[in-house]
C-alpha positions as CSV (number, residue, x, y, z in Angstrom):
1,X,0.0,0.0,0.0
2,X,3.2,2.5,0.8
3,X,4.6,1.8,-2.5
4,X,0.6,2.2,-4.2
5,X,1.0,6.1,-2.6
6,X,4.5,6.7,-3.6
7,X,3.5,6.0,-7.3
8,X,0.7,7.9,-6.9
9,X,3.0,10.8,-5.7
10,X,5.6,10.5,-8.0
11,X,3.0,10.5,-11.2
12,X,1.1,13.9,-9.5
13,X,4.3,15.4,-9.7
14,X,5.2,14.2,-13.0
15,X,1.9,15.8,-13.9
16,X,0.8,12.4,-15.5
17,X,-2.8,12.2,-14.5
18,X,-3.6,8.6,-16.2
19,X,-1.0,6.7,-13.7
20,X,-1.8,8.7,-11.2
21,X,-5.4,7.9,-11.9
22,X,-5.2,4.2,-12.4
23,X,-2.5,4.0,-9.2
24,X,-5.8,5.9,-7.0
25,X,-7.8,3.3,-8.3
26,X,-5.5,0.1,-7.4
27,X,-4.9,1.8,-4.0
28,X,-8.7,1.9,-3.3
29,X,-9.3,-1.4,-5.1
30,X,-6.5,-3.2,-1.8
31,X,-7.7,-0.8,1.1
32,X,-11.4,-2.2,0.0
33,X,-10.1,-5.7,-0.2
34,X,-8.3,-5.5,3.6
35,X,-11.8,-4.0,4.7
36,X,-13.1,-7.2,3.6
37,X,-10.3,-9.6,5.1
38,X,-10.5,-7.6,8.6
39,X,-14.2,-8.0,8.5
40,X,-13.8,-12.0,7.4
41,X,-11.4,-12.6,10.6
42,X,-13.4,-11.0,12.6
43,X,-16.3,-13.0,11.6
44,X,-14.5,-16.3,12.0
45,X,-13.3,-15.3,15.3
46,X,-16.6,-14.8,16.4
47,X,-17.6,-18.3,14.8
48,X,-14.4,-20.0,16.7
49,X,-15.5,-18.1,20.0
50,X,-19.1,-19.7,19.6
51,X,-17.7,-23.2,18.3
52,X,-15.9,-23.2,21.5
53,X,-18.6,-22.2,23.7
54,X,-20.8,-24.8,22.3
55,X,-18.1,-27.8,22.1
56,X,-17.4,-26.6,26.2
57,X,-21.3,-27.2,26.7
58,X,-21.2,-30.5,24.4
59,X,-18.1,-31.4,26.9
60,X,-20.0,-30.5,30.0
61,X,-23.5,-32.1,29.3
62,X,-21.4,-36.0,28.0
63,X,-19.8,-35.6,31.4
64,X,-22.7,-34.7,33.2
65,X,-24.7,-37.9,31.2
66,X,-22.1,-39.9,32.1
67,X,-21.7,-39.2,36.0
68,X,-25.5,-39.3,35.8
69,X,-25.5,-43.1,34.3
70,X,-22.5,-44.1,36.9
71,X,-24.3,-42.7,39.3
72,X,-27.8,-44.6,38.4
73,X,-25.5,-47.6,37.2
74,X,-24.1,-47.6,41.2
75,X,-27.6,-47.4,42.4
76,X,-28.6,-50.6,40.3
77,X,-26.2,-52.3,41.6
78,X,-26.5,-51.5,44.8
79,X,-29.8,-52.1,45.1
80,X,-29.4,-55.6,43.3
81,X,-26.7,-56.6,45.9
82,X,-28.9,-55.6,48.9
83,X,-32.0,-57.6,47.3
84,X,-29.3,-60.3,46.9
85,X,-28.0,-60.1,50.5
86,X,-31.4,-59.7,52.2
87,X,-32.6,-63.1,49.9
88,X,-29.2,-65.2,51.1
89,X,-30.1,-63.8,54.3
90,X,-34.0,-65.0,54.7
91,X,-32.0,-68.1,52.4
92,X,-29.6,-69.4,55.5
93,X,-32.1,-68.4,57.5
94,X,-34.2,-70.9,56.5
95,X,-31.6,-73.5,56.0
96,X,-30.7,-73.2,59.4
97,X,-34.2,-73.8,61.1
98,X,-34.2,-76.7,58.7
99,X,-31.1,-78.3,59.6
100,X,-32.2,-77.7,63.1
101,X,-35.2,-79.6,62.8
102,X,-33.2,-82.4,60.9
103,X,-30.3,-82.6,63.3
104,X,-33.4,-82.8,66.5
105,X,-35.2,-85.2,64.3
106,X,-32.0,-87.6,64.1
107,X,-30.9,-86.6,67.8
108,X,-34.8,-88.2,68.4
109,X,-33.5,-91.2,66.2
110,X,-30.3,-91.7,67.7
111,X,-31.8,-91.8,71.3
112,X,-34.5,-94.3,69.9
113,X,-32.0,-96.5,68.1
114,X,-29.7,-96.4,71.3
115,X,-32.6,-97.6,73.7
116,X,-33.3,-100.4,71.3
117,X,-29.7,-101.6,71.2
118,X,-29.5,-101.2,74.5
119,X,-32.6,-103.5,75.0
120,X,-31.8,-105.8,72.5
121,X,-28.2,-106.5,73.8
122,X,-29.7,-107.2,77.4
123,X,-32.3,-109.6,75.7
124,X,-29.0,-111.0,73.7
125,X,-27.1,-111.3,76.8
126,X,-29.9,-112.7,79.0
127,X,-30.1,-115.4,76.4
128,X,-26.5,-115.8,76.0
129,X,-26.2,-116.6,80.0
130,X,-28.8,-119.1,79.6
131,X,-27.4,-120.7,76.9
132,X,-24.0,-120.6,79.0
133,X,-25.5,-121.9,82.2
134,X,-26.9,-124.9,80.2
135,X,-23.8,-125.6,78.0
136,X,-21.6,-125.7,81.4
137,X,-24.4,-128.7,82.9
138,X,-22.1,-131.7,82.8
139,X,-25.2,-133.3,80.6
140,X,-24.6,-131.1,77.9
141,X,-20.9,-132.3,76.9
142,X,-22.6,-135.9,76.8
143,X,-25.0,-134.6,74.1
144,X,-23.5,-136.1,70.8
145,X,-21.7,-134.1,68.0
146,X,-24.8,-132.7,65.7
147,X,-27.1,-132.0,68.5
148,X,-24.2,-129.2,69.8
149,X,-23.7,-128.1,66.3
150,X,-27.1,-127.3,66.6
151,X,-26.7,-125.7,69.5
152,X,-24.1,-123.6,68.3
153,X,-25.8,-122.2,66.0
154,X,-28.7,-120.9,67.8
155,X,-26.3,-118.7,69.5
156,X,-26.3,-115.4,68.5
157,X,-22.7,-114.7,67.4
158,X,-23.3,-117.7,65.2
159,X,-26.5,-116.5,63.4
160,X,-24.6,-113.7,62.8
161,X,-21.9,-115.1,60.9
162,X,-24.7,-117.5,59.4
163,X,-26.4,-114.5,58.0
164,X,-24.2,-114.7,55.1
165,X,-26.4,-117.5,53.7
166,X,-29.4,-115.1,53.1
167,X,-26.7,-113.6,50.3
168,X,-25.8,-115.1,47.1
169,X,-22.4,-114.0,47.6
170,X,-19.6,-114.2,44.8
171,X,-16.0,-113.8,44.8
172,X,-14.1,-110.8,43.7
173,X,-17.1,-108.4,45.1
174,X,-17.1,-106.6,48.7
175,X,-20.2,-107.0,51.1
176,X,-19.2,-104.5,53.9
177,X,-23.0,-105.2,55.7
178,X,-21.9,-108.7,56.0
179,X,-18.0,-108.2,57.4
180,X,-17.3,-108.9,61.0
181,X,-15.7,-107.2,63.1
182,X,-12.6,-108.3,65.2
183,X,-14.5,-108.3,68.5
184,X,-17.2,-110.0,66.6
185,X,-14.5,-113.2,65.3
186,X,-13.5,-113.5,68.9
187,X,-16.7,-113.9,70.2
188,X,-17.5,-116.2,67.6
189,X,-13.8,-118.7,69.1
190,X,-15.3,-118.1,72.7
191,X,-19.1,-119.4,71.4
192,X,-16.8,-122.7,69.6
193,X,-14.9,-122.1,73.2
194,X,-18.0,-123.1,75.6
195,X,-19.7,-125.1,73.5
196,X,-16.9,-127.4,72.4
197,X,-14.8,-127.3,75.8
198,X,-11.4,-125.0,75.0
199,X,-11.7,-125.8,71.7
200,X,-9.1,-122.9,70.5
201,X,-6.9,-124.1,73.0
202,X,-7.3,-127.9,72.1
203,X,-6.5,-126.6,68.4
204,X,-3.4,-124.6,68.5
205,X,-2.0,-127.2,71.3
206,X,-2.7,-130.2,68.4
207,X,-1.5,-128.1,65.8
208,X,1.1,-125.6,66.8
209,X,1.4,-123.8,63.5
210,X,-2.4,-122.8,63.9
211,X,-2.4,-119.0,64.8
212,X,-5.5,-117.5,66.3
213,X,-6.7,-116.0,62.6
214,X,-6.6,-119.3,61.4
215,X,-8.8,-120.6,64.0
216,X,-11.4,-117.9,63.4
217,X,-11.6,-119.4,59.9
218,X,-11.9,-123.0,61.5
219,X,-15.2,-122.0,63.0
220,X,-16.6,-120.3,60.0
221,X,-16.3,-123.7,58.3
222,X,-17.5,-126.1,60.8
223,X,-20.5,-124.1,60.6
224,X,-20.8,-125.4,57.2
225,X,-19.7,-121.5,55.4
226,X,-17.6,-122.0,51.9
227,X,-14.4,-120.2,51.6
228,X,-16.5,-116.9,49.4
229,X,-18.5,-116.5,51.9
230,X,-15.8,-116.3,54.5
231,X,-13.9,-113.9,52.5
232,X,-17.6,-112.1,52.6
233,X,-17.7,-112.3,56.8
234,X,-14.1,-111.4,57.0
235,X,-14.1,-108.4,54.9
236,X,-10.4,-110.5,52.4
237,X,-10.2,-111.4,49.1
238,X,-11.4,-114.7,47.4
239,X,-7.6,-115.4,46.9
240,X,-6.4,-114.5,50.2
241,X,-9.2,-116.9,51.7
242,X,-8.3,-119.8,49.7
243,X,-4.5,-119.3,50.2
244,X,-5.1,-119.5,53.6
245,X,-7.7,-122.8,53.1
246,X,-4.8,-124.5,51.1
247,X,-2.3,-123.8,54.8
248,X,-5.4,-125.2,56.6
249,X,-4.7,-128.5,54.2
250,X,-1.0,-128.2,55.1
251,X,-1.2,-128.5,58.5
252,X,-4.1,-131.0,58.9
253,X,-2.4,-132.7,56.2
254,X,-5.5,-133.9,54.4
255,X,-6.6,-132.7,51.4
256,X,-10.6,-133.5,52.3
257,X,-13.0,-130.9,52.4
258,X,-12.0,-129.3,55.4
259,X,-15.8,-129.1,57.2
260,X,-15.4,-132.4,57.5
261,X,-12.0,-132.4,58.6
262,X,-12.5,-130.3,61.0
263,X,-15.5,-132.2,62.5
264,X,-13.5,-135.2,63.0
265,X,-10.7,-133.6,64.9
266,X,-13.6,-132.2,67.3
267,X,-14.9,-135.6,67.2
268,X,-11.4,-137.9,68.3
269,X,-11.4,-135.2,71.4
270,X,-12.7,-137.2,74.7
């Protein structure tokens, strides 16, 4: 624009009015044009300033919205968790009176079950004594061999162990009702003890390899039980019965079925 004025000088005092004329009119054509830039940057200053404004309110309502939906999203789940809580709550509550009642119900059983145990071992042992108190009259040892057989097994250890004859027991399976105890096997030698004067002691004293296990077996086949279902009574294998049958053979030396073995040793005793 300086040099626009200069020109415009220098042709006025040149006295040539046509440059001077046509430099006015460039001069006024660029002062209009810079009126119009300077009003365009105003007017996109003004646009940035509202653009801002409204991109500061966009801004500030998504944040607001969004602490809002946390906000209701934490409410949700609170109130889910206390619905939750206050079910598992009423839940154990209920469980609790329940497992009260069961645990009184089998408390109720327990006593029950105890007094008849307790009533059935007196009944057991009030017939045990009797059976005792006539097995030790000097008439019973002149009874012959079946009629104490018989005898023997109307006591109760015996029917016990006879039990296993209600079973159609095989070998290689387990029958854990049917197993006897330890305590049980011993009563069962002290019955054979009584019945058959000493016999465990008459045994082991005729056969000194005889230990008390193998006795226990001994009894289990004079009372007329196969060698599966005294590895059923005795809780061992097929094979470990039958292992132990074959020693039985050993010691008696006789191969014969070993009931009847075993009846005639009881049988040579005077």
């Amino acid at each position: 624009m300086k040099t626009y004025c200069q020109s415009i000088w220098l042709a006025n005092s040149l006295g040539d009015s046509i440059k001077a004329a046509r430099y006015g009119k460039l001069l006024a054509d660029l002062s209009l044009e810079r009126f119009y830039q300077k009003g365009d940057v105003d007017k996109m200053a003004l646009q940035f300033v509202d653009y801002k404004k409204e991109k500061d309110t966009a801004i500030a309502r998504s944040m607001f919205l969004y602490v809002l939906a946390v906000i209701m999203l934490l409410g949700v789940i609170i109130t889910v968790q206390s619905l939750w809580i206050h079910w598992r709550r009423r839940r154990n509550e209920a469980d609790l009176e329940q497992h009260e009642r069961i645990k009184t119900s089998l408390e109720e059983q327990i006593a029950q079950t105890h007094v008849e145990v307790k009533l059935k071992e007196e009944k057991i042992n009030a017939l045990q004594f009797e059976l005792e108190q006539a097995i030790a009259n000097l008439d019973f040892q002149k009874l012959p061999f079946n009629e104490k057989i018989d005898i023997l097994a109307q006591i109760p250890i015996s029917k016990r162990a006879l039990k296993v004859l209600e079973y159609n027991v095989k070998a290689g399976l387990a029958y854990p009702e049917l197993v006897m105890s330890e305590s049980q096997l011993g009563h069962l030698v002290d019955a054979f003890d009584v019945v058959f004067s000493q016999f465990s002691v008459k045994m082991i004293e005729q056969y000194p390899r005889l230990k008390r296990n193998d006795v226990v077996y001994c009894c289990l086949y004079i009372l007329g039980l196969s060698e599966i279902q005294a590895a059923a009574l005795t809780g061992k294998t097929y094979q470990a019965v039958w292992k132990r049958s074959n020693k039985l053979h050993e010691i008696f030396g006789n191969k014969s079925n070993l009931q009847f073995v075993l009846h005639n040793i009881i049988k040579s005793w005077k």
